[in-house]
N, C-alpha and C positions, 0 to 999 in steps of 0.2 A: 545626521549621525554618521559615522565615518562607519566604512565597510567594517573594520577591525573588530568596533566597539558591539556591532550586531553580533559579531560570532561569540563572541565574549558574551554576549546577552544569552545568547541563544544558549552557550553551554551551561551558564547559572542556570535558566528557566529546566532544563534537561534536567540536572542536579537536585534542582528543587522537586519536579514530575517525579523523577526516580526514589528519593526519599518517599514522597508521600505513598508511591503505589508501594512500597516497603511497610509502610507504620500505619495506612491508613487500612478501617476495611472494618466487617459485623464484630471484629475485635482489635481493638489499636493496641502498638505495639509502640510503646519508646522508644525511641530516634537510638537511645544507648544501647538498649538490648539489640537491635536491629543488627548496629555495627557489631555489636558481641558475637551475635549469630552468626554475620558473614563468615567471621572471624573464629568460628569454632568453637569461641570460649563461652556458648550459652548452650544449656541443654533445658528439656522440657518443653510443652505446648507452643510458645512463645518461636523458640528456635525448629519446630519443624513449621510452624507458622509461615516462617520468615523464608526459612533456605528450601523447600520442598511444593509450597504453594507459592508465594507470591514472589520470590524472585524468578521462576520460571518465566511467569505470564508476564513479569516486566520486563524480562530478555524479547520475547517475542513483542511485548507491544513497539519496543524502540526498532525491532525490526521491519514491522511492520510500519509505524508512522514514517523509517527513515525509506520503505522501499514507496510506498504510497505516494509519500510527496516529490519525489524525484521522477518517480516515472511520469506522474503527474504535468510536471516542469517540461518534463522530453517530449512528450505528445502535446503540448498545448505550442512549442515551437513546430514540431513537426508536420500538424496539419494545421498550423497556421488557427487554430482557433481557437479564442479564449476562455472555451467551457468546456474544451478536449480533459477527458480525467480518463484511468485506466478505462471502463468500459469500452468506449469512442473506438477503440480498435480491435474491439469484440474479445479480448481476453481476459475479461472478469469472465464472461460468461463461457470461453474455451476452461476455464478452470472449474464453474461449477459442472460444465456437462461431464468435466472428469469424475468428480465427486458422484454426482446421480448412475456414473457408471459403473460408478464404484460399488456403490449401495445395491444398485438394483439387477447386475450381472454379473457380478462376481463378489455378493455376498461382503462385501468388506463392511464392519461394524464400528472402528474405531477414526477415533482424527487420526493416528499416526500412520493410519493405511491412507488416510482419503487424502493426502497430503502429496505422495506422490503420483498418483492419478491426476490430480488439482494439476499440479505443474506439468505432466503430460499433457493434459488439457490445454492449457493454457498455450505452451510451445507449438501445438498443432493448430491451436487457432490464430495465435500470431504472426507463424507463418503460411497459413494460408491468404489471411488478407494481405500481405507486401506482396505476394504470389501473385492474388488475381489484382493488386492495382499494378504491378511490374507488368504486366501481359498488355494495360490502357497504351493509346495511341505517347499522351504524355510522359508513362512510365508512372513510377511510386510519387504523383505527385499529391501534395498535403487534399486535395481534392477528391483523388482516390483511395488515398487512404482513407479518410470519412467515408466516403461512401461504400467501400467495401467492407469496414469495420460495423458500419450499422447493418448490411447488410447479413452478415457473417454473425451479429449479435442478435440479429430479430429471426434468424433460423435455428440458432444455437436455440434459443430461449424458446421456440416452438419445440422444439425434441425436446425440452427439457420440463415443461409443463406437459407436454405430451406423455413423458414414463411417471412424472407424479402421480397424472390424473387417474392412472390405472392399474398403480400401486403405491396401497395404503404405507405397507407397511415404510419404504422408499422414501414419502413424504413427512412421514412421522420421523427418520433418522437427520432428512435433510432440512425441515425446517430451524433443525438447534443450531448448525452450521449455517444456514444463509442467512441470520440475521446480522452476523459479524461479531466475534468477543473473543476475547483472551479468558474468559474464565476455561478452566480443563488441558488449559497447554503444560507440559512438560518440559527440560532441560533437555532432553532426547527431539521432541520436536524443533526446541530452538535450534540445536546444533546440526538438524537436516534440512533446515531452512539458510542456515548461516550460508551456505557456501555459494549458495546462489543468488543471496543478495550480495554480500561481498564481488561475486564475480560482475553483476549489474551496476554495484556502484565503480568499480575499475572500468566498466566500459561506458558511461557516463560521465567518466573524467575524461576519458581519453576522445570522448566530442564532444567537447565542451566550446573548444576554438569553431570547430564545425557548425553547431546550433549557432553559434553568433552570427555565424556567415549565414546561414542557411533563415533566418530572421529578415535578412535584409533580400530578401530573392534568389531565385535558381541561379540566376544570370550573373549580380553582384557575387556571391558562393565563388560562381565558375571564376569568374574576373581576380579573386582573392587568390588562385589556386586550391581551393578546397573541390575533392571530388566528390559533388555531392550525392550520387547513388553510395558510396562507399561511407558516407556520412550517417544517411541514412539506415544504411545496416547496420549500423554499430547503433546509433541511437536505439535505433527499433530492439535489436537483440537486449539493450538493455533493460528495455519497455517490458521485451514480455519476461524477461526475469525475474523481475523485481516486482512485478503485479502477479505473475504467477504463484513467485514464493509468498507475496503476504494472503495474497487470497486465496490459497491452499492452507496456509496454516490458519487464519482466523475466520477465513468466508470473508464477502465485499461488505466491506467498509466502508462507507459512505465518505463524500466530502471532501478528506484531505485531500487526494491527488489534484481535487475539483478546486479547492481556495488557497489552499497552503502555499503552492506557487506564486499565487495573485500578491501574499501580504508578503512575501519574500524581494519581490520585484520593488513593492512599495518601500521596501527600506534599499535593498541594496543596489536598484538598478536591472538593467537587464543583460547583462553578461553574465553569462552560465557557470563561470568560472568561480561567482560568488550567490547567483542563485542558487545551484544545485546541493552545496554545502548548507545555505541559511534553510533552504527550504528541509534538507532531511534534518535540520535541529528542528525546528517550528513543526512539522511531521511528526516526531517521536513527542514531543511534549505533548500534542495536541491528544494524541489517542493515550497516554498515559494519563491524561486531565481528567480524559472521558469514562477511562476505565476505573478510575478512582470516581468520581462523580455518581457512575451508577451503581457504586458499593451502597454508599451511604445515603442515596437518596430514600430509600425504601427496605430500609433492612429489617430482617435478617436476608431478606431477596437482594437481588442484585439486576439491573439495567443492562442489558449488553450492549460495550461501546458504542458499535455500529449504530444501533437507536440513540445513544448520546450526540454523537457526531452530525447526526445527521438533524435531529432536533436543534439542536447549539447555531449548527453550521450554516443552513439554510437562511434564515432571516438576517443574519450577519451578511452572507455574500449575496442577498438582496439589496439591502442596504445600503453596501460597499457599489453594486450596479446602478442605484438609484444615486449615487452621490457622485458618481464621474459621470 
C-alpha cells in the first residue's frame, strides 16, 4: 500500500474513532443530533451530552493517542530497542511521582491541579536520565539511556509506593488516575495539555531526518553530518513532552507508545518522516476505540481505556512477536 494511501486510511479510521466516541456511550446519540450539537443548533440532554461531556474526553483522547504513539516512535529509535515505550525513560513514572506529590503535600484534589505537577514531574525526570547517561564514558548513548531510564523508574516508583503505603487517603485519590481514562476530562484540561503536545509534535518533526540517521549508528549519523548529541535533545525534549502531557492528563496508558509504532513501520517503512505521522493517526484511533469499548461493554459502568488497551494490546503484540 503506498505511503499516501495509509494516511488517508488513517485519517478515515480517526473520523470514524471521533464519530463514535461522539454518538456512542450508556446513552447513544444520532450521528445528526451530534453534528446539530457541535453546531449549536441542538439544545437539551442530548446537546450537553455531546458538547460538555464527550467532546472534551475525545479532544483529550486524540491528544493523548497522537502524544503516546509518537513519543513511543522517538524512544524506540532512540535507544535502539524494540519494546522502548514512554516508561523505558522513566517518565511515566517522573509524571506520576508529580501527581502523588501532588495529593499527598500539597493537598491538590482535582485532575486539573495534578496535571501540572504530572508535567513537572515528568520534565524533571526526563532530564535527569539524559543528565546522568550525558555524564557515561559513551555519553547519551541508546544504552545509557535504558539503563538510566530504568534505573531513574525503579526509584521513582519506590518513593512512590513508599507515600501510598502510608497514606490512605493519597492512595484512595491516586488510584482513579493510575489506571489511565479519559472519563472526567474537561475542555479546560484539553487546552492546558494542547500546547505542549503541539510543542513535542514540532520537535518531532524537526528529527525526523535525525532518527533516520541515528537508526543506522552513531558513526553512520556522524558520516551523514547529522550532530547526533543535538539530535538527540530534540528527540528526547520531545519525548518527555509528549508523555508528560498525556500522562498528566489521563495517567499511563498502557500499550500504545509500546505497539502503535511497531504497525506504523509495518505499513509505511521506517522513515520517520512517515512513521511519526501514521503512528499519531493509529495512536489517537487506538485509545478512542478503547475509550468507546469500555462504555459499552458493561453499562451503565464504564472500563477505563488504559485497562482496554492494555487487555486488546498485549496478546496482539504477542502475536505480532511470535509471527516475526
Amino acid at each position: 500500500m503506498k505511503r499516501s494511501a495509509v494516511l488517508v486510511l488513517g485519517a478515515l479510521l480517526l473520523g470514524v474513532a471521533v464519530a463514535a466516541s461522539l454518538a456512542i456511550g450508556a446513552r447513544s446519540v444520532p450521528l445528526s443530533e451530534v453534528l446539530a450539537a457541535l453546531l449549536g443548533e441542538l439544545t437539551g440532554d442530548n446537546a450537553v451530552i455531546v458538547r460538555d461531556m464527550r467532546l472534551p474526553r475525545t479532544l483529550v483522547g486524540i491528544e493523548v493517542g497522537v502524544a503516546l504513539a509518537m513519543a513511543g516512535a522517538m524512544m524506540q529509535t532512540l535507544t535502539r530497542n524494540p519494546i522502548a515505550e514512554p516508561r523505558i525513560l522513566g517518565i511515566s513514572a517522573g509524571a506520576s511521582t508529580g501527581v502523588v506529590v501532588a495529593i499527598a503535600l500539597f493537598g491538590v484534589g482535582t485532575l486539573g491541579g495534578w496535571i501540572w505537577f504530572g508535567l513537572l514531574g515528568a520534565g524533571l525526570a526526563g532530564t535527569l536520565v539524559f543528565a546522568v547517561a550525558a555524564r557515561a564514558r559513551e555519553g547519551a548513548s541508546p544504552v545509557n539511556l535504558a539503563l538510566a531510564g530504568a534505573a531513574i523508574d525503579a526509584g521513582l516508583g519506590a518513593l512512590i509506593y513508599g507515600l501510598l503505603s502510608i497514606d490512605a487517603a493519597t492512595f484512595d485519590q491516586f488510584r482513579f488516575w493510575v489506571v489511565g481514562a479519559l472519563s472526567g476530562r474537561t475542555s479546560q484540561m484539553a487546552l492546558q495539555v494542547l500546547p505542549f503536545v503541539l510543542a513535542g509534535v514540532v520537535l518531532a518533526a524537526v528529527s525526523a531526518r535525525g532518527l533516520d540517521a541515528l537508526s543506522l549508528g552513531d558513526d553512520v549519523a556522524r558520516g551523514l553530518g547529522h550532530r547526533v548529541g543535538r539530535v538527540r535533545i530534540t528527540a528526547g525534549a520531545a519525548s518527555i513532552l509528549l508523555t508528560g502531557a498525556a500522562v498528566a492528563v489521563a495517567g499511563p496508558i498502557a500499550f500504545v507508545g509500546l505497539a502503535v509504532p511497531h504497525a506504523a513501520r509495518a505499513l509505511v517503512g521506517t522513515g520517520h518522516r512517515w512513521v511519526l505521522p501514521v503512528s499519531a493517526l493509529l495512536g489517537a484511533v487506538l485509545v478512542l476505540s478503547a475509550d468507546v469499548l469500555g462504555r459499552v461493554l458493561f453499562p451503565p459502568g464504564e472500563v477505563p481505556a488504559g485497562v482496554i488497551t492494555a487487555l486488546v494490546g498485549a496478546p496482539v503484540l504477542l502475536w505480532t512477536v511470535r509471527r516475526r
